[in-house]
TIMARKOL-833390 format. One record per residue: residue in one letter; y, z, x negated of N, C-alpha, C, O in turn. Coordinates in steps of 0.1 Angstrom, whole numbers, plus 2048, in hexadecimal, padded with zeros to 3 digits. Layout:
! residues N
aYZXYZXYZXYZX ...
***
This chain:
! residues 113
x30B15960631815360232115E5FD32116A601 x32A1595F13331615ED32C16D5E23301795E1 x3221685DD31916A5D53111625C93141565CA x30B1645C13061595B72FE1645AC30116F5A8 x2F01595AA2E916059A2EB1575902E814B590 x2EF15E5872F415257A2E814D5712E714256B x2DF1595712D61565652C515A5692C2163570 x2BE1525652B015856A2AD1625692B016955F x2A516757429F17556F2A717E5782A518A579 x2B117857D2BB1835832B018D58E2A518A592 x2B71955902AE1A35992BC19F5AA2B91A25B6 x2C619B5A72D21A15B12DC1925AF2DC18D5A4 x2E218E5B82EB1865BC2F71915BB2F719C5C0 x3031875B030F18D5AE3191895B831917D5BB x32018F5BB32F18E5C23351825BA3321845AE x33D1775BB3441715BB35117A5B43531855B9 x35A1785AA36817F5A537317D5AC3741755B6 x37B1835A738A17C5AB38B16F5B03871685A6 x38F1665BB3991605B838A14D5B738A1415B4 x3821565BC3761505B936E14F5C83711585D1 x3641435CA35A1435DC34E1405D734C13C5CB x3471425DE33C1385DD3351365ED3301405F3 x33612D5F23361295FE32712860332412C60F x31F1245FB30F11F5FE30512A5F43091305EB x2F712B5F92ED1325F62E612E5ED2E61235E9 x2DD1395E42DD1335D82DF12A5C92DA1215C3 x2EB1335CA2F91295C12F21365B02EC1405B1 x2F912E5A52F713259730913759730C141591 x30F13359B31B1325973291325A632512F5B1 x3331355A333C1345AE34912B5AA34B12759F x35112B5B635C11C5B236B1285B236D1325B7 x37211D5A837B1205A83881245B438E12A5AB x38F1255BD3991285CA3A21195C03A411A5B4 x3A61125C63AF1085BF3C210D5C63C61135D0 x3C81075BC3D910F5BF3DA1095CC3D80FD5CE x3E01145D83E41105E03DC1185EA3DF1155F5 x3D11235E93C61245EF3C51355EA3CC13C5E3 x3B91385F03BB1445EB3AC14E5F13AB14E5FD x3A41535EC3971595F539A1675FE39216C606 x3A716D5FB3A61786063A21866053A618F60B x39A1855FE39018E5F838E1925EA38518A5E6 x39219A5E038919B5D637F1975D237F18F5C8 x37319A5D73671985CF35B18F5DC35C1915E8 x3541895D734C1875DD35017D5EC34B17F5F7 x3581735E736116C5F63541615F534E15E5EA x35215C5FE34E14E60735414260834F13760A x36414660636E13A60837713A60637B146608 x38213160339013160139812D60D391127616 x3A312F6113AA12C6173B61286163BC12C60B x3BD11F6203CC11861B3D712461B3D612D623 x3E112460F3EB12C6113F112961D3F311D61F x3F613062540112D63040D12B630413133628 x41612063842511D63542A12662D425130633 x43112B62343B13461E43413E61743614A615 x42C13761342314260441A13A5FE414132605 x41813A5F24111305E840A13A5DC40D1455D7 x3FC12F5D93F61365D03F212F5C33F21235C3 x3EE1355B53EC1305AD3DB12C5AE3D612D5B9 x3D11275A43C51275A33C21325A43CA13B59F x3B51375AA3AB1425AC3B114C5AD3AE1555A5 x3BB1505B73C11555C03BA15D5C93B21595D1 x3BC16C5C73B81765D73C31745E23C216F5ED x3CD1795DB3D61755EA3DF1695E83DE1635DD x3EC1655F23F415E5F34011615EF40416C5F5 x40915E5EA4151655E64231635EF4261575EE x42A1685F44371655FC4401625F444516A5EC x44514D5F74501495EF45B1545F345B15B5FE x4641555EA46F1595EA47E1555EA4801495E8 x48915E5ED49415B5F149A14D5E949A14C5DC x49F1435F44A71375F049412D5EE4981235E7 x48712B5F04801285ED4781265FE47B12B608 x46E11E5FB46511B60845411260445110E5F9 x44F11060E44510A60B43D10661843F10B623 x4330FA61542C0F662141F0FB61D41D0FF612 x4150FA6274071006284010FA61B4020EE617 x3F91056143F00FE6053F80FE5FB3F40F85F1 x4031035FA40D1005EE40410A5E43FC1135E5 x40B1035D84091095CA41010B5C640E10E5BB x41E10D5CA42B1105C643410F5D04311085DA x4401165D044C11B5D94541115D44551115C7 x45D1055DC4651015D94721035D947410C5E1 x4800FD5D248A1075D34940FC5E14940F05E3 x49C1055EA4A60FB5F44AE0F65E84B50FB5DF x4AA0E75EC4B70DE5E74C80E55EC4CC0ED5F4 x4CF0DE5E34E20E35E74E10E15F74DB0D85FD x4E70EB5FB4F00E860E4E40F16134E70F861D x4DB0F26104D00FE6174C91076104C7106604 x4C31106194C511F6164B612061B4B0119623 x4AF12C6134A713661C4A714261D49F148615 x4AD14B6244B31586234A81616244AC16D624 x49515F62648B16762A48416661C488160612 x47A16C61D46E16A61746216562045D16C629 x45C15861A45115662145714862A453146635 x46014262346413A62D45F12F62C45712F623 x45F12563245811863746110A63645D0FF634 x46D10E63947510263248510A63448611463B x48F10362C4971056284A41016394A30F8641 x4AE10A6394B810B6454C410263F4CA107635 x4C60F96444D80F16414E20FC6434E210564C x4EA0F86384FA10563B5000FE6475020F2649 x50510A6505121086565210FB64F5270F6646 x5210FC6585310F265753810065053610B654 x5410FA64554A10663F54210F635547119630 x53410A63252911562952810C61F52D101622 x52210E61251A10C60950F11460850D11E610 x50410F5FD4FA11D5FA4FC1195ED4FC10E5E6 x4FC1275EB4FB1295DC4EF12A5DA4E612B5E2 x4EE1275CA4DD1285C44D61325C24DB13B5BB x4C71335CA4C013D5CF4C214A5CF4BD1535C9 x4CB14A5D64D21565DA4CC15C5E74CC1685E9 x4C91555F04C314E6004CF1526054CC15C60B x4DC1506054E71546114EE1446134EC13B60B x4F514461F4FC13A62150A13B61E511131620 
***
């Protein structure tokens, strides 16, 4: 696993690339990591895995990326969403967005209240 021969004749089973698995034995070819997911590993992964709350990834992805300030996300995202007006995310890596205080606004992705 996490390996593949593309063409006959081969002598050696290659590593899997970037961003790329191959899960099962005797494969010609390896699969793509789909957005949201990610193998962990450079070369030669076995499998993809779900981004975790507050980081999102594109297709064929090594790692996960941490949404950023005024932004959030749920598990598997392919993208960081931004807080609607009245809430905030003041971290990186957040998971959902905080309501302002009585007497607050949030300004736009700024993450403060």
């Amino acid at each position: 696993a996490g390996t593949y021969a593309g063409n006959e004749g081969m002598t050696i089973c290659r590593k899997c690339g970037t961003g790329l698995y191959q899960s099962a034995i005797g494969q010609s070819s390896c699969n793509e990591c789909g957005a949201g997911s990610a193998t962990g590993i450079a070369h030669g992964s076995s499998m993809c895995a779900s981004c975790d709350a507050g980081t999102y990834s594109g297709a064929a992805s090594v790692n996960c990326t941490a949404c950023g300030l005024g932004t959030y996300s749920g598990t598997g995202a392919p993208s960081c969403s931004t807080c609607e007006n009245g809430t905030y995310a003041a971290a990186l890596a957040t998971v959902s967005c905080s309501e302002c205080a009585s007497g607050k606004y949030s300004l736009s992705r700024t993450g403060q209240a």
